[in-house]
KOLKOLKE-440039 format. One record per atom (N, C-alpha, C, O, CB): x, y, z. Coordinates in steps of 0.02 Angstrom, whole numbers, plus 50000, padded with zeros to 5 digits. Glycine has a CB too. Example, Ala and Ser with C-alpha at 12.3 -4.5 7.8 and 13.67 -1.06 7.14 Angstrom:
% KOLKOLKE-440039
506604971650390;506154977550390;506604983550390;507124983450423;505654977650452;506424988850354;506844994750357;506455000250394;506705005750402;507044997050286;
***
This chain:
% KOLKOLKE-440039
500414994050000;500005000050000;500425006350000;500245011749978;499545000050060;500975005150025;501605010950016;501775011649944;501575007349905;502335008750056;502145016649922;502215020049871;503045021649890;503265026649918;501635026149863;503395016149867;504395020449878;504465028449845;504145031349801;505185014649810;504775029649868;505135037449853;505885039749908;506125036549955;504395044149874;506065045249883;506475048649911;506435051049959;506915054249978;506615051649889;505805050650003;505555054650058;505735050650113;505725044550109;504805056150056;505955054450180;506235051250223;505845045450267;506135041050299;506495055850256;505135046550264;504845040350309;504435033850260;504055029250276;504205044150367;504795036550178;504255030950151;504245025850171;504705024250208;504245029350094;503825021850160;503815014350168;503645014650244;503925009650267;504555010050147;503355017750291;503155019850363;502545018250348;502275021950307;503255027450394;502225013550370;501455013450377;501175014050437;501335009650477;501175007950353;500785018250456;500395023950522;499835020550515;499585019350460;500255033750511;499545018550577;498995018050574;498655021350639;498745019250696;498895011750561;498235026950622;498225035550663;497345032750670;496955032050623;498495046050595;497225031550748;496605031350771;496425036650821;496015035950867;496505025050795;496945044550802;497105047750833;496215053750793;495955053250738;498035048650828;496015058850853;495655062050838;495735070950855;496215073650884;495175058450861;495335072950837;495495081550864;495995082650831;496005082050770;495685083650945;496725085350883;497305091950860;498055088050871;498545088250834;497255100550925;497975084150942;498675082350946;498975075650916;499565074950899;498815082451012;498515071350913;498725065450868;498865067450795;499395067550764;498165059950867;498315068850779;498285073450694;498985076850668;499295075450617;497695081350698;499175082150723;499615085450686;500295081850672;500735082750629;499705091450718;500195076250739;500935070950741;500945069050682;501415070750645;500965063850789;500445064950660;500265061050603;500305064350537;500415061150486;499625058750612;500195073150539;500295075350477;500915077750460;501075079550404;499885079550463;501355077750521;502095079050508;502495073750484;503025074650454;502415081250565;502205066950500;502505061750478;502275059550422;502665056350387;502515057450517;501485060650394;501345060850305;501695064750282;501945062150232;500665062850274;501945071750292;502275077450246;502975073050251;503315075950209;502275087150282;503285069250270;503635067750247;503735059850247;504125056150277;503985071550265;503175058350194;503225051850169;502825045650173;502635041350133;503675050350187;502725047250261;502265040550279;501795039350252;501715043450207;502025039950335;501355035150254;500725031050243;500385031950283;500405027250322;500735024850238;499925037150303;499575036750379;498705035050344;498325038450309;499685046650438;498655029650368;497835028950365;497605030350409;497875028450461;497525023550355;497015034050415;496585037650474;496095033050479;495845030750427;496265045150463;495925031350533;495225026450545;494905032150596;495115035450644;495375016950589;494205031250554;493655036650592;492935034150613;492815029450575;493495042750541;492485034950648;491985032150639;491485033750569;491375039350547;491735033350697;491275028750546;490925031450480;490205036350498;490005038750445;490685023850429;489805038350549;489625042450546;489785048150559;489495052350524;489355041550555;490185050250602;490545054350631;491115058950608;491205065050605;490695051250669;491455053450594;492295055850575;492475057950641;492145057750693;492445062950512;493375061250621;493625064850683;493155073150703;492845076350660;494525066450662;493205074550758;492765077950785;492695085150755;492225089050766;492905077750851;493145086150723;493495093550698;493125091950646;493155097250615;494395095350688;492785088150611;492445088450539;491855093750547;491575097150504;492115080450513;491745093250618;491025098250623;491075103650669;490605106750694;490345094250649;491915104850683;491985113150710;492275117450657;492815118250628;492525114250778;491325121350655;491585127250592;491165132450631;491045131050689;491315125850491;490955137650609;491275139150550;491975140150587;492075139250647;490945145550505;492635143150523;492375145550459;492565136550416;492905131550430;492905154650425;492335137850385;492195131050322;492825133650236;492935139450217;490905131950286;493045128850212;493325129450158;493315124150109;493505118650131;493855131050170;493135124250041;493155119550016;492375113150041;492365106950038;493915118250033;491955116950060;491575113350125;491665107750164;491485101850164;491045111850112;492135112950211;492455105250244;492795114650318;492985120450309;493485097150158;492655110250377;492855115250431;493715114950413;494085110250398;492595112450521;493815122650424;494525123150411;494895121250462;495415119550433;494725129250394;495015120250525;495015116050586;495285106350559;495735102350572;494055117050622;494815106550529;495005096750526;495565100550451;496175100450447;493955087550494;495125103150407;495905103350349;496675104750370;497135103450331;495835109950294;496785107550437;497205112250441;497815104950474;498425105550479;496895120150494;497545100550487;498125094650511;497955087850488;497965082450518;498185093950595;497775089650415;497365080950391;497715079650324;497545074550294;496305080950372;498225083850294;498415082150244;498845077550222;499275075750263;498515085850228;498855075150170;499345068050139;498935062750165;499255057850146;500235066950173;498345060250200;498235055550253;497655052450190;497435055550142;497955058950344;497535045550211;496965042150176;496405041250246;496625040550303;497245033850135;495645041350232;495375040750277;494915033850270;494595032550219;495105046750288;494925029650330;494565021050329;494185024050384;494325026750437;495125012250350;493495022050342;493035021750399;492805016250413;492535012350374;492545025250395;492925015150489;492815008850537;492445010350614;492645013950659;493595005550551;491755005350609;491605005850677;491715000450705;491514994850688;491015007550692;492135002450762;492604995850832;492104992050847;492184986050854;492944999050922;491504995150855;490964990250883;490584985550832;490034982950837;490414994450918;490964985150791;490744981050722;491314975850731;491894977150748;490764985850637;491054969950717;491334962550718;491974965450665;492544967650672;490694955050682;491524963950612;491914963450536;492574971550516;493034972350476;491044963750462;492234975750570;492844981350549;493184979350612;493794979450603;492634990950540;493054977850664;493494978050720;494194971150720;494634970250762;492904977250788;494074967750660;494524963550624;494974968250589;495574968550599;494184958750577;494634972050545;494844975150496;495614979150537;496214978950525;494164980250464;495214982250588;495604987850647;496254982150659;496834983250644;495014990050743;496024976850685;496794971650698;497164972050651;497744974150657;496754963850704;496854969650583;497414966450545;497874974250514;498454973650495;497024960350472;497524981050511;497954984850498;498484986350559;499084987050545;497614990250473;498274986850623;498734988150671;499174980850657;499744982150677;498374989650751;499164976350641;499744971050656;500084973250574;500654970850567;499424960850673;499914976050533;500354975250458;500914986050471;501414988450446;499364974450348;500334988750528;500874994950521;501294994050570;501224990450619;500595002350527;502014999550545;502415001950577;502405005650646;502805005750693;502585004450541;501845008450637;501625014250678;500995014050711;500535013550670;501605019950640;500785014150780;500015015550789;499915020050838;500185019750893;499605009650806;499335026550812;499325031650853;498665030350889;498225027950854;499415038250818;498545031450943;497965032350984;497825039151029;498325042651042;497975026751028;497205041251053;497135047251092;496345046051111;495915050351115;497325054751047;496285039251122;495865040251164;496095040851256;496635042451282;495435034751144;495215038051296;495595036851344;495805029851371;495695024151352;495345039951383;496125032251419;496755023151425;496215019151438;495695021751458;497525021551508;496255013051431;495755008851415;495205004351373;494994998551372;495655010251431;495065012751327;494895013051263;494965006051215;494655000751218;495305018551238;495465008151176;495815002751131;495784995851172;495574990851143;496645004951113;495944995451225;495964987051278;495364984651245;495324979751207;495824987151384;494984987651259;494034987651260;493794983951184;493384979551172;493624998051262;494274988451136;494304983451073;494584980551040;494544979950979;494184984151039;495074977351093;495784972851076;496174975451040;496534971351010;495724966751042;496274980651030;496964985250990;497344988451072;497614993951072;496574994450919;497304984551128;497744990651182;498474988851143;498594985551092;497764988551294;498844991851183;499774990451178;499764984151179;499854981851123;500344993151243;499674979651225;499924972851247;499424967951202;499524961851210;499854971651338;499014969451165;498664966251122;499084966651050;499344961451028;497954969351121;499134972451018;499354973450953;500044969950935;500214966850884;499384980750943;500534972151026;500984970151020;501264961751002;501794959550981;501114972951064;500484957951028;500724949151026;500814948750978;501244944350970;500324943151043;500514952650896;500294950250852;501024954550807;501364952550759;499434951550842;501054958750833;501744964250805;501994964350820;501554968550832;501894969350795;502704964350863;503144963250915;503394968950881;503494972750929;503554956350930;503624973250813;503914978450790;503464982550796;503464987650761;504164978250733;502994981250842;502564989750843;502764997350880;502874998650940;501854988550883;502765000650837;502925007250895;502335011450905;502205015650862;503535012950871;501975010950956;501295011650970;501225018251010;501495017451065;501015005451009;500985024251002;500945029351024;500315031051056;499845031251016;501105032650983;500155032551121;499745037051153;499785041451207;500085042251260;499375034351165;499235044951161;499245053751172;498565052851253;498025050051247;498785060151066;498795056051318;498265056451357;498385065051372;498795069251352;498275050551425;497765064951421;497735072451444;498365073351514;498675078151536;496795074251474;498345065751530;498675066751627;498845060351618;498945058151675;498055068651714;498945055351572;499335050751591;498865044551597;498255044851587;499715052851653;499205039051615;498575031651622;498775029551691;498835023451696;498685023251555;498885032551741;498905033051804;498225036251840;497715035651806;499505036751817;498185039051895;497575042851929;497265048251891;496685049851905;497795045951993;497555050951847;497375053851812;496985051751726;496705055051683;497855056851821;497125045951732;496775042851642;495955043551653;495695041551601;496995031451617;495545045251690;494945049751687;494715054851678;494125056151671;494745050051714;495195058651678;495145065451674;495075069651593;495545069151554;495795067351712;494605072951576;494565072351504;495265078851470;495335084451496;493585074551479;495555077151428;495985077651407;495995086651356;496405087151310;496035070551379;495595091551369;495415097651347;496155103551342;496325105951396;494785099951403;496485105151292;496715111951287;496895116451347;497415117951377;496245115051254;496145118051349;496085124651389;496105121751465;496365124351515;495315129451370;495865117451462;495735114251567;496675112651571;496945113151626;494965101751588;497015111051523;497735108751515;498105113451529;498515113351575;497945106351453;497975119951475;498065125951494;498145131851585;498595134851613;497555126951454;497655130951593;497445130451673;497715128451733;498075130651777;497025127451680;497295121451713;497985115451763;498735115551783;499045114951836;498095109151728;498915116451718;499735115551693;499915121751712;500535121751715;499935114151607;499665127851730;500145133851748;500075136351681;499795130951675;500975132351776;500065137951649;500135141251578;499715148351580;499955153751562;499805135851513;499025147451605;498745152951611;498975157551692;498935163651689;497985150951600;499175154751749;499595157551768;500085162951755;500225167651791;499725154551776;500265161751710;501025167451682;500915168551637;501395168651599;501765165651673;500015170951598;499835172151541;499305177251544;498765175251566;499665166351510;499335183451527;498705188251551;498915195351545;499505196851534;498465186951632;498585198451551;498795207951556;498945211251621;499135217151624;498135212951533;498835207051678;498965207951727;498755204351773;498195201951764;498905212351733;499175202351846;499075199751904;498245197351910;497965202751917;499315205051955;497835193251911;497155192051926;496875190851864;496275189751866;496805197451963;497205190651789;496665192551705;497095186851699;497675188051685;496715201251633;496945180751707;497255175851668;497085174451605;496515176251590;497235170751694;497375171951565;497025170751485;497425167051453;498035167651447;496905177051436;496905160951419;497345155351374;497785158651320;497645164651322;496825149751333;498145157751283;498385159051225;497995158951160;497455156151170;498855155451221;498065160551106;497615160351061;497495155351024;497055155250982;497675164151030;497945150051039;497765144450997;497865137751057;497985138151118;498325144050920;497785132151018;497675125351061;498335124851061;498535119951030;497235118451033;498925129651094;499755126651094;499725119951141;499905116551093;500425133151134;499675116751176;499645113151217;499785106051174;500235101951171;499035114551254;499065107251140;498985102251082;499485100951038;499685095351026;498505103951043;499745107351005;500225106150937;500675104550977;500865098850967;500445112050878;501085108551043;501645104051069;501545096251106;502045094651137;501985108451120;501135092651108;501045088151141;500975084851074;501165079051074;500545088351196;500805086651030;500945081750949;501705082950944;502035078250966;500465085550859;502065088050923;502815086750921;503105083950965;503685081950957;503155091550917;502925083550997;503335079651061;503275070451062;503635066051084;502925082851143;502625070751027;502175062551004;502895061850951;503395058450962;501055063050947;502775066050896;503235063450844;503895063850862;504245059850831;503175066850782;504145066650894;504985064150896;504885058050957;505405054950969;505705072050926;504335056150994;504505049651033;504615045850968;505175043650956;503885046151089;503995044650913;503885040750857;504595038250820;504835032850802;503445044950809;504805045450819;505335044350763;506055041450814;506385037150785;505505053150713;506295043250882;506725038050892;506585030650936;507025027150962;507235041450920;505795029350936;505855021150946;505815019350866;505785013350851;505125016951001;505805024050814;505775019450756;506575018450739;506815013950704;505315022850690;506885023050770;507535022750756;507905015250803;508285010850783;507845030750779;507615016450869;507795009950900;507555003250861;507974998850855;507485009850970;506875002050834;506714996750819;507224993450736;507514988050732;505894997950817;507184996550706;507684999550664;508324995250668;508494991250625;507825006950686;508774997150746;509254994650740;509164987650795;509664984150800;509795000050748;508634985850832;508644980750857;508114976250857;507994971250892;508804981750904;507674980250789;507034974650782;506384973850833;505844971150820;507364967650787;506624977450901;505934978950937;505574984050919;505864987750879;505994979951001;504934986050938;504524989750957;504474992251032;504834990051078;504054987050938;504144995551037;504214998851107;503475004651123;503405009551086;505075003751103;503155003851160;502465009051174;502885016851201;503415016451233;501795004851255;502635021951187;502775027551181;502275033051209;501895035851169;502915027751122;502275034451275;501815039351307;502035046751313;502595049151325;501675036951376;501435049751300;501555058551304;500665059251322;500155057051295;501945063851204;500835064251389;500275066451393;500415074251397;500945076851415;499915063251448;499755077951374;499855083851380;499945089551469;500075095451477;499315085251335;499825085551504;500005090951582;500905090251540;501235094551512;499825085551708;501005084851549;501965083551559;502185085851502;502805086451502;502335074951565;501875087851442;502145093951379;502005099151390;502385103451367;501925093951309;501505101151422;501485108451447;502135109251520;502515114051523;500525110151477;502145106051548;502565107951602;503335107751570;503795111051596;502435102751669;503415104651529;504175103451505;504175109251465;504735111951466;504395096151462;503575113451413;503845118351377;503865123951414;504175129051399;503535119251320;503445122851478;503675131551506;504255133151544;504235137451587;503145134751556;504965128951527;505585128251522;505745135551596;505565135651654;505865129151426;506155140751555;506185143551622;505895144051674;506165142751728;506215147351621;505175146551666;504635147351715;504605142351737;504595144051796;504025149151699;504585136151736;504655129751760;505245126151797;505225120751827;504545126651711;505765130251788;506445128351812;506375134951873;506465133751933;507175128851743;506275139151857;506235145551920;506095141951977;506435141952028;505605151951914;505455137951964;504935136652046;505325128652037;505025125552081;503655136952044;505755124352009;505975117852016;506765118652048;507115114452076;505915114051939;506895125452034;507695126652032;507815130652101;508305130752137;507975131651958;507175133852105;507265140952144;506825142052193;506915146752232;507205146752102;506225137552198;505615137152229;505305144352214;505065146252267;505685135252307;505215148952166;504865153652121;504455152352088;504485150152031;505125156352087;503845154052130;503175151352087;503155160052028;503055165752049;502185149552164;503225158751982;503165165651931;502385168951914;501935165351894;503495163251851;502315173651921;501605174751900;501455178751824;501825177751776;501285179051959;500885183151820;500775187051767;501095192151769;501075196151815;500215188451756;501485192551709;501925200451713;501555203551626;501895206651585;503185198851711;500935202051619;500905205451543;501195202651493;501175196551486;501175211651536;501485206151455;501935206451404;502595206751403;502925206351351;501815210451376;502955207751483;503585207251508;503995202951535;503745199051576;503605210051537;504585202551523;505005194351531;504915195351617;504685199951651;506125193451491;505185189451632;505265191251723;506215190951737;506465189651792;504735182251788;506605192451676;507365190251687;507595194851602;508135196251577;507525178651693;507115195651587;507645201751523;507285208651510;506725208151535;507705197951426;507365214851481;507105220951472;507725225351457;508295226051477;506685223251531;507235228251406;506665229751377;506505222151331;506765219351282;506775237151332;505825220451385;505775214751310;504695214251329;504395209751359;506515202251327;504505218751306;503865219551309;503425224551239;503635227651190;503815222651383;502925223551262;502555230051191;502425236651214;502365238751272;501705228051157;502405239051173;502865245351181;502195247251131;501965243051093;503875245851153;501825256051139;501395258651094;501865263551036;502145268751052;500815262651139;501855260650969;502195266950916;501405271450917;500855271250946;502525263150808;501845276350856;501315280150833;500605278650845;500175281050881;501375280450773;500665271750783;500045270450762;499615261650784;499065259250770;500165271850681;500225259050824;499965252850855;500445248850899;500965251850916;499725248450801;500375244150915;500865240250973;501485239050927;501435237950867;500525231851008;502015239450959;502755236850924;502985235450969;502955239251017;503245240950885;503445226950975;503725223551028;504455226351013;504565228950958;503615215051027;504995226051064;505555226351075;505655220851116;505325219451166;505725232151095;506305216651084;506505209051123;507125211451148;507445207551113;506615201151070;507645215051185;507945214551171;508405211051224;508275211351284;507955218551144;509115206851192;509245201851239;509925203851294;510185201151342;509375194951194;510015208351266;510905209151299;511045216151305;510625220351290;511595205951243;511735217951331;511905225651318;511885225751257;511305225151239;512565228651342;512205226151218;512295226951139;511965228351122;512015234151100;512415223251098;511425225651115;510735226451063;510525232651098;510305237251063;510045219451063;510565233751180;510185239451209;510395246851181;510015251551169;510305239251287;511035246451173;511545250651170;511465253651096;511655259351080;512215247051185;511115248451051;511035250450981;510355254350976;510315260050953;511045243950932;509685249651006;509065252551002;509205259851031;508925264651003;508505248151043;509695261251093;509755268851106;509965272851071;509785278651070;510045270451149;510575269351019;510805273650958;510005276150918;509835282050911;511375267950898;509665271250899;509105269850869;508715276350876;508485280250835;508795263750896;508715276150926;507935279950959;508315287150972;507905289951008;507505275551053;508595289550967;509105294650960;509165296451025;509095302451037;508965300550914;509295291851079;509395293951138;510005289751180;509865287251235;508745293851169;510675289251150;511275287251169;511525285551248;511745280751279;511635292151144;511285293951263;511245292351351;511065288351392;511355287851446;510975295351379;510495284151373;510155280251404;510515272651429;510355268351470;509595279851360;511125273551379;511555268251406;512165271351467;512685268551485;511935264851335;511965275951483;512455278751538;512235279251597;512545279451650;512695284951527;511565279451585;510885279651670;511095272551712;510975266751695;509655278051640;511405274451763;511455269051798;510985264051807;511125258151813;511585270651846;510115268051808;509745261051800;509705257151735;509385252051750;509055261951816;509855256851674;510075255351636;510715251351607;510855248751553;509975258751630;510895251851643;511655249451619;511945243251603;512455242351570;512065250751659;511495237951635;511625229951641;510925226951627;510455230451645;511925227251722;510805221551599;510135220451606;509675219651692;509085220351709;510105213851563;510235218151725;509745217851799;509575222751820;509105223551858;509985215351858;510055228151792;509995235651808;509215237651782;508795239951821;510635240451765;509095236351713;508495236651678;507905232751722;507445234951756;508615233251604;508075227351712;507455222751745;507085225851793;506495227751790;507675216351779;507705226451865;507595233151906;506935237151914;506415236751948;508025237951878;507205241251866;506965248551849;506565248251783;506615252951743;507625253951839;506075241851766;505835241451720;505365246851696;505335249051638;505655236451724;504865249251765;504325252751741;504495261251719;504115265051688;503775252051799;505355263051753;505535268551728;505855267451653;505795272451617;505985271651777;506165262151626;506455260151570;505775261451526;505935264551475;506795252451575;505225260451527;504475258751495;504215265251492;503835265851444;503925253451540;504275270251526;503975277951521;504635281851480;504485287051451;503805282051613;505405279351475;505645283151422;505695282451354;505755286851312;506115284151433;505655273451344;505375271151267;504745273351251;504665276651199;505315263451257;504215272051291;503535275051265;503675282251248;503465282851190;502925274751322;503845286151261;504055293651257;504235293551185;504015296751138;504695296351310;504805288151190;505405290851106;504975288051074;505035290251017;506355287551082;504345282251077;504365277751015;503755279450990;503565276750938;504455269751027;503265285251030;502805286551002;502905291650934;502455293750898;502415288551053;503585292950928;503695298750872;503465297750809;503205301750770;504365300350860;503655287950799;503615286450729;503005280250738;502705277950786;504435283750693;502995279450681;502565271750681;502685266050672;503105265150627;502155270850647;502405259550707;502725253150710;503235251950650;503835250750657;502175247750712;502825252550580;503115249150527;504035254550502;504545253250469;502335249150454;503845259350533;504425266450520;504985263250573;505495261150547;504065276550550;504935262950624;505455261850690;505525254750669;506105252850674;505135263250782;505055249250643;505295243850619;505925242850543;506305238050540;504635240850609;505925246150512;506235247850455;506935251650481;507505250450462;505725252450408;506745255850526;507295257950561;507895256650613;508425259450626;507095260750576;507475250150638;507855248250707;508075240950686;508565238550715;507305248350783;507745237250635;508135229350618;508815230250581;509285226450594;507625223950563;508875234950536;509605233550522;510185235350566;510755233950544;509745236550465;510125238050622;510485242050676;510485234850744;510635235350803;509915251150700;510275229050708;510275222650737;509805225450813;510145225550864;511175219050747;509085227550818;508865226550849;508135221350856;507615221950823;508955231350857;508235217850893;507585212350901;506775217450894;506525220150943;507655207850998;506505217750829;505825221650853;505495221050829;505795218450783;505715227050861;504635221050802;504155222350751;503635224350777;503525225150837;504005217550711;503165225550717;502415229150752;502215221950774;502525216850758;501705233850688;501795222150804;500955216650828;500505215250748;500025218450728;500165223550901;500825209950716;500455207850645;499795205050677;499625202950732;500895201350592;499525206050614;498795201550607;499015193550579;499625192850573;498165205850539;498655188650563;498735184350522;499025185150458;499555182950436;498255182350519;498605188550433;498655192950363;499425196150346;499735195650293;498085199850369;499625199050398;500205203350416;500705197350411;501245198450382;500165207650494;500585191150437;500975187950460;501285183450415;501865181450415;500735185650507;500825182150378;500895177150320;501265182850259;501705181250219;499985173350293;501075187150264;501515193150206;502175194550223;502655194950184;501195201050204;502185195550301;503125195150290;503435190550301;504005191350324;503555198950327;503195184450289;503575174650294;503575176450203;504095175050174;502755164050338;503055179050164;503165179250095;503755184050070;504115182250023;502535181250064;503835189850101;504385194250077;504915190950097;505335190450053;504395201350100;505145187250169;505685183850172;505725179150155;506095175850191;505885183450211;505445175350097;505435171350039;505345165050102;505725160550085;506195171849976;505105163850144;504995157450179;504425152950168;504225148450205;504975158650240;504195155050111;503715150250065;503205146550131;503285140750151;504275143150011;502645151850158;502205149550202;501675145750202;501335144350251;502035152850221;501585143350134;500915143250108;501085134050078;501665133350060;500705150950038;500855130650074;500945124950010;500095122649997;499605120850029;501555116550039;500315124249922;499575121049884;499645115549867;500185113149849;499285123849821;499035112349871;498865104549879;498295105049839;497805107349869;498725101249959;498195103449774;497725100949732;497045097749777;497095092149803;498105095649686;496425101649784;495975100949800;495215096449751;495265093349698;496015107049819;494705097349783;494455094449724;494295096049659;494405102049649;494065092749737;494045092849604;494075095749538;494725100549545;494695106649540;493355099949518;495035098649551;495855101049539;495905107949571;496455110849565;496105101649451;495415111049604;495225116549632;495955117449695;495925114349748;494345115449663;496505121549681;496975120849724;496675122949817;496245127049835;497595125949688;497055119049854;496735121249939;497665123349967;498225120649966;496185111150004;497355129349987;497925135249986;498165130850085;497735131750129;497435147649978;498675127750099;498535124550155;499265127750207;499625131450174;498465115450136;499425127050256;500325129250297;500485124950277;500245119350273;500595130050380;501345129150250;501845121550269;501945121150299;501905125150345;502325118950256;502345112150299;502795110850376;503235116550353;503235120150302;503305101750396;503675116150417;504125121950433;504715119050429;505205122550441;504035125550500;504805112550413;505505107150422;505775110350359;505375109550313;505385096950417;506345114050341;506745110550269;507115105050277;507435103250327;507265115150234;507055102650230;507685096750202;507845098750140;507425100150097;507475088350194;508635099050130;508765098450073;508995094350022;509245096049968;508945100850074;508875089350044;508585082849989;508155080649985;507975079549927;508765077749984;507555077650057;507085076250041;506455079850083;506115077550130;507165069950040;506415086150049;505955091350080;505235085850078;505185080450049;505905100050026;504645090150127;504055085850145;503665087750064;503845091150016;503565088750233;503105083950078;502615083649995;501875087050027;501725089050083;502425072749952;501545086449968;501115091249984;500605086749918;500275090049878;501425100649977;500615081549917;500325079149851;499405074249864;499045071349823;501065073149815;499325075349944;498515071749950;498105077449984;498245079150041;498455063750006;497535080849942;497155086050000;497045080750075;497225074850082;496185089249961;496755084450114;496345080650173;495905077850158;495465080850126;496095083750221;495825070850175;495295065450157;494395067050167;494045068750215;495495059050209;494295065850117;493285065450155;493485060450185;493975056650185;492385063450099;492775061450222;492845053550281;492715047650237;492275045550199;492165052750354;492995046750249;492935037350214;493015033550155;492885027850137;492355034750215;493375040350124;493815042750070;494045034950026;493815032949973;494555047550109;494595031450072;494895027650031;494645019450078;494975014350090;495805030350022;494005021050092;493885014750135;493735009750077;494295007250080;493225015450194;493545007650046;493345004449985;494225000049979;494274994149998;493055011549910;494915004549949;495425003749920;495634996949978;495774990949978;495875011049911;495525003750034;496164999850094;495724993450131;496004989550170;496475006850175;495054993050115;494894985650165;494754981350106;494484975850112;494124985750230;494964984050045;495004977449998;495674972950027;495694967150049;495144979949908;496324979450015;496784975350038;496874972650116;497194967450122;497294978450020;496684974950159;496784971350228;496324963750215;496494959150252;496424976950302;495754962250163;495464956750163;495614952750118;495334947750095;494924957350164;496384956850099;496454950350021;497114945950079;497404940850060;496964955349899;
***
């Protein structure tokens, strides 16, 4: 059912009983480059994202398009004799098997780990929970409650008491990257010693591992960190800042760079103010550092002081929109976009991965599956 090529995971056959954001996106990083991922969905249903719209594209919620591409979709219901065979014999013929339900789940229809594995001993079997298959494998597995839980909204907000999620399901997409590089080095182990091996990531323990400093502060230091806005709690100037005509961030990381933005801003001195002088000095004296940039930076406007202050190697830009955002990944030729032949050849304008390779960059050659797309193809062959 594989197709050889030059691509680094061909000949990888996935078999992704994964639903929603974080299995998906694992699974579509590992189709963009190469794999075979068959999606098994329920045939009335599909994955759940088929019916969070609007907005809709192509009529299909842009939500399920946005992490379904390269993938074939088998629709199978577990509670069916004749597909719940079907479900075995593909988990014992792939390489790969993703799950995200909850623990137990799969047991329930003889695909758990210790089932697939009698029949596969080379399986590298992946599941995604919210808290793990300990005291926590009840607990339903949500974004935003992850968000919460995990501290994230903690040290996320406009101020002390305004907590607020982030704007997207990060939790999710990092708890899928984190799925795929388990994937990719037990495939590397099996590889060189012929086992398989089960592979757990839950999302509390990817959220707590990515909030890296903040997480080392209160592990390192017993510093529980709170909401500081838009401001680091260990570098400054590194917050938003109002230009002229809208928000413009300043990152900046060291003396150097400080020393330049002051060239910048035509105010030199500012590297001679004793509160100024070191970054702790800054950190310090942040909220006086913040009333003399606001001062200089209201002169010009984001996109003017931006034009002005990056070649002088300072970290800065306005506050983009989407729109904004995707236009300057296009001027810096970082090719944001990859089209994927839609239906009636109708192109679906979709993100790329962000991986280069320069030999075997990812493909872009299957839109996202209707549900049940290639069920016909693929349970001919699991029954021949």
């Amino acid at each position: 059912m594989t197709t050889p090529s030059a691509l680094p995971l061909s000949g990888v056959l996935v078999a992704d009983f994964g639903r929603v954001l974080a299995a998906p996106y694992a699974t579509m990083l590992l189709a963009d480059l190469g794999a075979d991922v068959i999606k098994v969905e329920h045939p009335a249903t599909g994955d759940d994202t088929r019916s969070w719209g609007p907005p809709h594209a192509h009529d299909e919620a842009t939500y399920f398009l946005s992490v379904n591409r390269n993938k074939r979709s088998l629709a199978l219901d577990l509670r069916d004799e004749p597909d719940r065979r079907r479900a075995t014999e593909l988990a014992r013929r792939a390489d790969v098997l993703f799950e995200n339900f909850r623990p137990g789940t799969m047991h329930k229809y003889g695909l758990g780990y210790g089932q697939v594995r009698s029949v596969n001993p080379g399986i590298v079997y992946c599941s995604i929970t919210g808290f793990g298959a300990g005291p926590g494998a009840a607990f339903p597995g949500y974004d935003l409650l992850i968000q919460a839980v995990g501290g994230l909204m903690s040290v996320t907000g406009p101020a002390p008491g305004q907590p607020v999620k982030t704007g997207v399901a990060l939790v999710d997409v990092l708890t899928g990257l984190h799925a795929a590089m388990g994937v990719l080095a037990a495939l590397r182990h099996r590889d060189a010693t012929g086992e398989g091996q089960h592979v757990e990531v839950n999302l509390l323990s990817s959220l707590l591992s990515s909030l890296v400093n903040q997480a080392a502060a209160y592990t390192l230091a017993g510093q529980v960190p709170g909401i500081l806005g838009n401001r680091h709690p260990s570098i400054a100037p590194y917050d938003v800042y109002q230009a002229k005509d809208q928000p413009f961030v300043i990152a900046v990381g060291n003396d150097r760079q400080f020393a330049a933005l002051c060239r910048g801003l035509g105010a030199p001195e500012l590297t001679d103010d004793t509160r100024f002088a070191t970054n702790p000095d800054r950190v310090t004296h942040v909220d006086e550092l913040a009333k003399q940039l606001g001062e200089l930076l209201a002169a010009r406007t984001a996109a003017e002081w931006f034009e002005h202050l990056t070649p002088l190697g300072v970290p800065c830009g306005p506050v983009n929109d989407l729109a904004q955002a995707f236009d300057l990944a296009d001027r810096l030729s970082l090719a944001p976009r990859a089209a994927v032949t839609g239906d009636e050849g109708s192109p679906m304008d979709l993100v790329a991965n962000p991986i280069s390779l320069s030999r075997t960059p990812p493909r872009y050659d299957r839109r996202p599956p209707r549900l049940g797309e290639h069920t016909s193809e693929i349970t001919e062959w699991l029954d021949s």
